[in-house]
C-alpha positions in Angstrom: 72.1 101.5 93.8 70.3 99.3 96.8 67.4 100.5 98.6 68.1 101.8 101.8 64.2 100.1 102.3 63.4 96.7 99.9 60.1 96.4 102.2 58.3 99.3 100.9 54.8 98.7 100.7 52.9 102.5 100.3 53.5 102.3 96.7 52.0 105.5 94.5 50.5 104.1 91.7 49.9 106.9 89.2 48.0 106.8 85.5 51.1 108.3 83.7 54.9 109.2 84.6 54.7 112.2 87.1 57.2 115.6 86.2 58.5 118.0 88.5 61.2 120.8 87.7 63.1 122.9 89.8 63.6 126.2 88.5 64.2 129.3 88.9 65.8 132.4 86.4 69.0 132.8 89.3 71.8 130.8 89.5 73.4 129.4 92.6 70.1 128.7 94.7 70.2 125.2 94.5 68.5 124.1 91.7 70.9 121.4 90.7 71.3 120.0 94.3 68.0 119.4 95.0 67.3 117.6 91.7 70.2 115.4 92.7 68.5 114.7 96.4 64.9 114.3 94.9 66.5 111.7 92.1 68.5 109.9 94.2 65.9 110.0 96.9 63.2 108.4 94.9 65.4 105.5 93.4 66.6 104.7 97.1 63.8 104.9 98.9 61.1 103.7 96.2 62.4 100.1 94.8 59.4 99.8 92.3 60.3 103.1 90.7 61.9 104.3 87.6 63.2 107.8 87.6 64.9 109.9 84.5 66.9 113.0 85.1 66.5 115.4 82.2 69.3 117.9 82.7 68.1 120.9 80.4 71.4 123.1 81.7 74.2 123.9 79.4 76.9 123.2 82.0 75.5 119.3 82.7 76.3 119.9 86.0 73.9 117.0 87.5 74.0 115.0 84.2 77.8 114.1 84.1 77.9 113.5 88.2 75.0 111.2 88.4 75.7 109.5 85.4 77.5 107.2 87.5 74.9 106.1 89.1 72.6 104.9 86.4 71.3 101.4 86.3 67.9 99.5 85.8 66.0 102.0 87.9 68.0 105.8 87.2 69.0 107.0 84.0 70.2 110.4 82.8 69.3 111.3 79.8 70.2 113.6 77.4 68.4 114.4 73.7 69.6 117.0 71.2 65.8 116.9 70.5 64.8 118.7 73.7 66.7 121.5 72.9 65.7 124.3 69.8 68.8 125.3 67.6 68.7 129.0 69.5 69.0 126.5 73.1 65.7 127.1 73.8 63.9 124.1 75.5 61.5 122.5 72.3 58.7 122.6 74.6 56.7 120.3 71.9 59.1 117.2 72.3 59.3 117.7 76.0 55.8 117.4 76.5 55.9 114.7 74.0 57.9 112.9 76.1 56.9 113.7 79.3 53.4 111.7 78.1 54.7 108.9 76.8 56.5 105.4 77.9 52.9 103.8 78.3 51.5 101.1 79.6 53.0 100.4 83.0 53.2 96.9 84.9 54.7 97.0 87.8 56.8 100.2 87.9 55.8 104.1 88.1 58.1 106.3 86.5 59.0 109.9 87.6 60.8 112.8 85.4 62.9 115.2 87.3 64.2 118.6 85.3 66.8 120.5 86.2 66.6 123.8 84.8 69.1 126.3 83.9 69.7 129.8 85.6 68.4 132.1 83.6 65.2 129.8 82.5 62.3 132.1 81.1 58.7 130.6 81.6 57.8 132.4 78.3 60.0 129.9 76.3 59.7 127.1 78.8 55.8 126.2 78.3 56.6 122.8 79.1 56.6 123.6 82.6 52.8 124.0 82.5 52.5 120.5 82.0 54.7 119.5 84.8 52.7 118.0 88.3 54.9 120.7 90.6 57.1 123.3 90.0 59.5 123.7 92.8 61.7 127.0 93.3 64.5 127.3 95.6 65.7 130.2 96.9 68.0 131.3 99.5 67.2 134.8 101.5 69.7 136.4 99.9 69.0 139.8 98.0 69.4 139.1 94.9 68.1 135.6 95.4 65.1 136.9 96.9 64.6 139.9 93.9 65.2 137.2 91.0 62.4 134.8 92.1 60.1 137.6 93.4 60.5 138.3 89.6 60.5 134.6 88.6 56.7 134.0 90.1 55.5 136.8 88.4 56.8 135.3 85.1 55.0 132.3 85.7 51.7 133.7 87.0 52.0 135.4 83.5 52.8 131.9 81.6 49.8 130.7 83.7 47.0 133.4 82.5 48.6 133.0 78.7 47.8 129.8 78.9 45.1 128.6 81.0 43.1 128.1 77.7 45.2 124.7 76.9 45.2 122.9 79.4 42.6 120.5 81.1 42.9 121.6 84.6 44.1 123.9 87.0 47.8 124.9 86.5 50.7 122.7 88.7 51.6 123.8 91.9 54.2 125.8 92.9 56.7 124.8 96.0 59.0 127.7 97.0 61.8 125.8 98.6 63.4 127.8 101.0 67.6 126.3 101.0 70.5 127.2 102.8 69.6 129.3 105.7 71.4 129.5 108.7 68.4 130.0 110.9 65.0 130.1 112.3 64.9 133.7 111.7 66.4 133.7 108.5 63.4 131.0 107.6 61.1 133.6 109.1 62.4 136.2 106.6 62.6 134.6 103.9 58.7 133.6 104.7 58.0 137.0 104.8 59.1 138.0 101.4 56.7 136.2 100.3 53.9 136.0 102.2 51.6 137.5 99.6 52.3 135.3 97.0 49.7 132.3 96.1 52.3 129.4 96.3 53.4 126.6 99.0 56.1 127.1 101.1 58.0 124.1 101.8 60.1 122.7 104.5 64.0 124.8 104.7 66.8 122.8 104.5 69.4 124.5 106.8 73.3 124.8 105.5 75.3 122.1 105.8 79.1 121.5 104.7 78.4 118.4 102.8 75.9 120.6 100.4 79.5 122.0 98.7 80.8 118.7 97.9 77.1 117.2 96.5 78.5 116.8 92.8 82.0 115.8 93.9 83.2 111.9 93.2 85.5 110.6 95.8 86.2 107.0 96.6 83.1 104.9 97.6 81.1 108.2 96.6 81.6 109.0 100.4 80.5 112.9 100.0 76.9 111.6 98.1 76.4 108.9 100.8 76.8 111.4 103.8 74.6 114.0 101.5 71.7 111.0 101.3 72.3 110.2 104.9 72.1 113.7 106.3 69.3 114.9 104.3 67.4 111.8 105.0 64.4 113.6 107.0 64.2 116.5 104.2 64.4 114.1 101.3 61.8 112.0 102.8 59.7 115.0 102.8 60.4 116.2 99.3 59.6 112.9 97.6 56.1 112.7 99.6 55.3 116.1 97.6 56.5 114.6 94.6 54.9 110.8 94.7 51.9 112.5 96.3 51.2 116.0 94.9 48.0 115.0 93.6 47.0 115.6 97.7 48.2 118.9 98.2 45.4 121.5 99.1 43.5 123.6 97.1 45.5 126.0 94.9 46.1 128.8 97.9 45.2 132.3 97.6 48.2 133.6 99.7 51.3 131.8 100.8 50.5 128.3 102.5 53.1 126.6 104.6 53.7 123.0 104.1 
């Protein structure tokens, strides 16, 4: 995997590896291709990083396409150890994990999660720990109910346990995907308009979104993905490498 920039010089250089996840209880929103785009966008665009994609869904739907892609710079992993006998995520081992691969020279390593549909915040304490929590959705009904429902199980997670932890919880990025239109953006915005989370940039439908996971020859339908996307994926690894700089936890729906 080149860089599509060697001459990168506005390096982050971060204390310890920085976590996101995107989650979100319902299926189908996009959970899985914008792991793959933030991933792939990081170890592209960022030469002097490492990234690890922890896929934590049954299926392995972005673990067994990317794998192909792994070299110095992007691994997939997979451990039997992150997982509980019930399927659970072992929250303990995550964290663990999450924390450890110290001390750095010359690299800064990031952790991207993909979660599984049907993800409950009450088992999936790890996610506390995380530096940003993104959740797509799309402005479909059910879509819309099932992560009206998923924020409220995280505020929950978040007053259970505000006692552990050293700071104020991670932010969480709404990530409005696959609308059609302006208005449809608008409505989606306004489902949500009371809730205390960002509201990111929406990526508008696109084809090539169906064939994300799909390996051709030359891995033509990733490379158009990468190159169509570029604007969008240049924006969501900003919020990654720089979450640290978003504004103060808001107290009603802030638009990025």
């Amino acid at each position: 995997m080149n860089s599509e920039n060697p001459q990168q010089v506005n390096q982050v250089v971060l204390a310890k590896p920085r976590s996101v996840v995107f989650a979100n209880s319902k299926g189908g929103v996009g959970k899985s291709t914008l792991a793959l785009m933030a991933s792939l966008g990081i170890a592209t665009q960022h030469p002097n990083s490492r990234v690890e994609l922890i896929d934590l869904d049954v299926q392995k739907t972005s673990s067994e396409s990317l794998r192909r892609f792994e070299n110095s710079r992007f691994s997939v992993l997979e451990n039997e150890d992150f997982f509980l006998n019930s399927g659970s995520p072992n929250n303990g081992n995550l964290i663990n994990h999450m924390g450890s691969d110290f001390p750095y020279s010359t690299t800064q390593k990031y952790i991207v999660f993909d979660c599984p549909a049907g993800n409950e915040p009450s088992r999936s304490t790890f996610l506390m720990h995380c530096d940003v929590i993104f959740v797509p959705t799309s402005v479909g009904d059910a879509d819309v109910f099932a992560t009206l429902k998923y924020l409220e199980e995280l505020r929950q997670l978040f007053g259970r346990q505000k006692k552990n932890l050293d700071g104020p919880p991670p932010p969480i990025v709404l990530l409005p995907n696959m609308v059609d239109s302006r208005d449809e953006f608008n409505e989606l915005r306004n489902h949500f308009t009371n809730h205390a989370v960002y509201f990111g940039k929406p990526l508008y439908y696109a084809p090539v979104f169906r064939r994300a996971f799909r390996s051709d020859e030359n891995d033509t339908s990733v490379a158009t993905l990468l190159r169509q996307a570029k604007p969008y994926i240049a924006w969501l690894t900003k919020i990654i490498r720089r979450a640290d700089e978003l504004p103060q936890t808001p107290k009603k729906l802030f638009q990025l």
